[in-house]
ROSEGU-16553 format. One record per residue: residue in one letter; z, y, x of N, C-alpha, C in turn. Coordinates in steps of 0.1 Angstrom, whole numbers, padded with zeros to 4 digits, always signed. Each point is the difference from the previous one (the first is absolute). Layout:
// residues N
aZYXZYXZYX/...
// end
This chain:
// residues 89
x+0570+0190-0637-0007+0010+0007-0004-0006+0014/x+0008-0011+0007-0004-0003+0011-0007-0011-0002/x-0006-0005-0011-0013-0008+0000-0013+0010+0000/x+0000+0005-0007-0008+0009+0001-0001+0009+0009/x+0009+0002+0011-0006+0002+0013-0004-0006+0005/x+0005-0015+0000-0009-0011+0007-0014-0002+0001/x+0001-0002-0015-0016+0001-0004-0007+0005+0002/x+0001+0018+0000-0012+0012+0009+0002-0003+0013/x+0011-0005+0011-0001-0001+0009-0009-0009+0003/x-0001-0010-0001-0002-0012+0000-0020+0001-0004/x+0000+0007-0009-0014+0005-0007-0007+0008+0016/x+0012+0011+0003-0009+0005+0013-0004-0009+0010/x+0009-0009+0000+0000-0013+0018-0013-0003-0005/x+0002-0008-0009-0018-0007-0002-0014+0013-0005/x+0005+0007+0003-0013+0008-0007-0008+0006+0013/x+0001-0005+0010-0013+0003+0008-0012-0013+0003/x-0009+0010-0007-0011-0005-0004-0011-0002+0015/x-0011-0010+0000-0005+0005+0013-0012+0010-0003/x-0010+0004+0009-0005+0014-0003-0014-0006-0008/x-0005+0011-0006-0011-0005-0011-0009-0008+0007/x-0008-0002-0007-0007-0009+0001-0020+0007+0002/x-0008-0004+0006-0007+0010+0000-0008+0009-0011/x+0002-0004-0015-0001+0006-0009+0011+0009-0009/x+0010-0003+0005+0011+0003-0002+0006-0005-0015/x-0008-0015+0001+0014-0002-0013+0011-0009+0006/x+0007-0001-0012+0014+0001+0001+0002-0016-0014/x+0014-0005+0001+0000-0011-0011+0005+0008-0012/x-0002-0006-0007+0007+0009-0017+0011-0001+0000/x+0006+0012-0003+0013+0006-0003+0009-0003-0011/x+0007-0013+0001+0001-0006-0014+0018+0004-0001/x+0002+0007+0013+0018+0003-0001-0002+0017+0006/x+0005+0006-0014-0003+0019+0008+0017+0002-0001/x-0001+0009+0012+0012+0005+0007-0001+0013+0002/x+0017+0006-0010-0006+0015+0007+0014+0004+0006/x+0005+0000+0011+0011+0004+0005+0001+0009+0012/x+0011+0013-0005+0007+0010+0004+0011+0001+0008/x-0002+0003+0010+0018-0002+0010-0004+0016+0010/x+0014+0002+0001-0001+0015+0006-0006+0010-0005/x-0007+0007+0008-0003+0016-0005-0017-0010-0001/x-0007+0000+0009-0015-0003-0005-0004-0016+0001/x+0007-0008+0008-0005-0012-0003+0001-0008-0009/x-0016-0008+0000-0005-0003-0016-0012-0013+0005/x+0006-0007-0007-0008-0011-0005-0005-0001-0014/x-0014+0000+0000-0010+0004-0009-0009-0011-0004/x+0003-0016-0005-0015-0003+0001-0007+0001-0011/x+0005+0004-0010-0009+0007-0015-0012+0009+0006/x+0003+0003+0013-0011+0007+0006-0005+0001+0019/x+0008-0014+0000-0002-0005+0012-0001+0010+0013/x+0014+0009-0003+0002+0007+0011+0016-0007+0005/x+0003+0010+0015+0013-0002+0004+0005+0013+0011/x+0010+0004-0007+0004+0011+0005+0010+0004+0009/x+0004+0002+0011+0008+0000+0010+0005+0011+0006/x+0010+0009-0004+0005+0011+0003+0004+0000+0014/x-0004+0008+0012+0006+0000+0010+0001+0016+0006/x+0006-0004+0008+0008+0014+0010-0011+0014+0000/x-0012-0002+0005-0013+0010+0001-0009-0001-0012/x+0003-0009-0008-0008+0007-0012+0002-0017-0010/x-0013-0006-0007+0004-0011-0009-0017-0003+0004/x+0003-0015-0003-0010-0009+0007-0006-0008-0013/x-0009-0001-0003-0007-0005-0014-0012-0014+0002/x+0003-0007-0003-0011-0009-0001-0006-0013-0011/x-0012-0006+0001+0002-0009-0005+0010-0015-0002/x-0003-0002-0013+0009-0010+0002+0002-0010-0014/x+0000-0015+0002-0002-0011-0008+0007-0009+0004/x+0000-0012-0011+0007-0013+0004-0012-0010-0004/x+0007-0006+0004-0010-0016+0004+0000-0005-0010/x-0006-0011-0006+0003-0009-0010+0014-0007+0008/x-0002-0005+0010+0012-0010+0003+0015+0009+0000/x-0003+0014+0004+0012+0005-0002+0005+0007-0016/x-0011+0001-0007+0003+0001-0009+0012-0010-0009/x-0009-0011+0002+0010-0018-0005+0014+0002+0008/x+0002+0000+0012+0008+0002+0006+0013+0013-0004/x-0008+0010-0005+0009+0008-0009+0008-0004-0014/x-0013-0010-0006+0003-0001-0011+0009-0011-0003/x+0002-0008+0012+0010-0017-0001+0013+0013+0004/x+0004+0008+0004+0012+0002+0004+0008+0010-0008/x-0012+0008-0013+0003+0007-0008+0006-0012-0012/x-0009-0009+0003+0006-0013-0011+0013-0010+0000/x+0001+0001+0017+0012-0005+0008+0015+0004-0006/x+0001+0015+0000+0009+0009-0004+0000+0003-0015/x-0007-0004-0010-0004+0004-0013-0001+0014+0000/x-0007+0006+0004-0001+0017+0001-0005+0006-0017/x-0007-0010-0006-0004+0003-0012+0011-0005-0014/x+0009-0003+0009+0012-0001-0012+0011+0007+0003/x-0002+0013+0010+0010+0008-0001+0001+0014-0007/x+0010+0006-0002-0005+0011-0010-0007+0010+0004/x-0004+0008-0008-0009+0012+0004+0006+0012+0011/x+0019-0003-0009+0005+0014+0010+0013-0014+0006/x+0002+0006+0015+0008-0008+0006+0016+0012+0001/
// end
């Protein structure tokens, strides 16, 4: 269980993206993430949102990874064997 916090942690550190670009694309989404912690915060990039529950209300925005952070997700998911652990922990 505490690799797998690692890893969404670790997925948030690198996942600020810089702001669009003037057409507004973005690199392809070749690693989707959908992660739930607390009552509303949510990491969404199946739909390239990000959601931030706070004190006066919940804060919503766009949101993507990079190609480089994508790789960067993907060497550390490989690091830990994340795809050779079981389904239920």
């Amino acid at each position: 269980m505490k690799t797998i916090s690692v890893l969404f942690t670790s997925a948030l550190l690198v996942s600020c993206s810089p702001a669009p670009t003037e057409n507004n694309e973005h690199d392809n989404q070749f690693i989707q993430i959908f992660y739930h912690s607390g009552l509303y915060d949510e990491l969404d990039t199946f739909h390239g949102t990000y959601q931030k529950d706070l004190i006066p209300g919940m804060a919503k925005t766009t949101m993507w990874l990079t190609t480089r952070e994508q790789e960067i997700i993907l060497d550390k998911v490989e690091r830990c064997n994340f795809f050779s652990l079981p389904d239920t922990i």
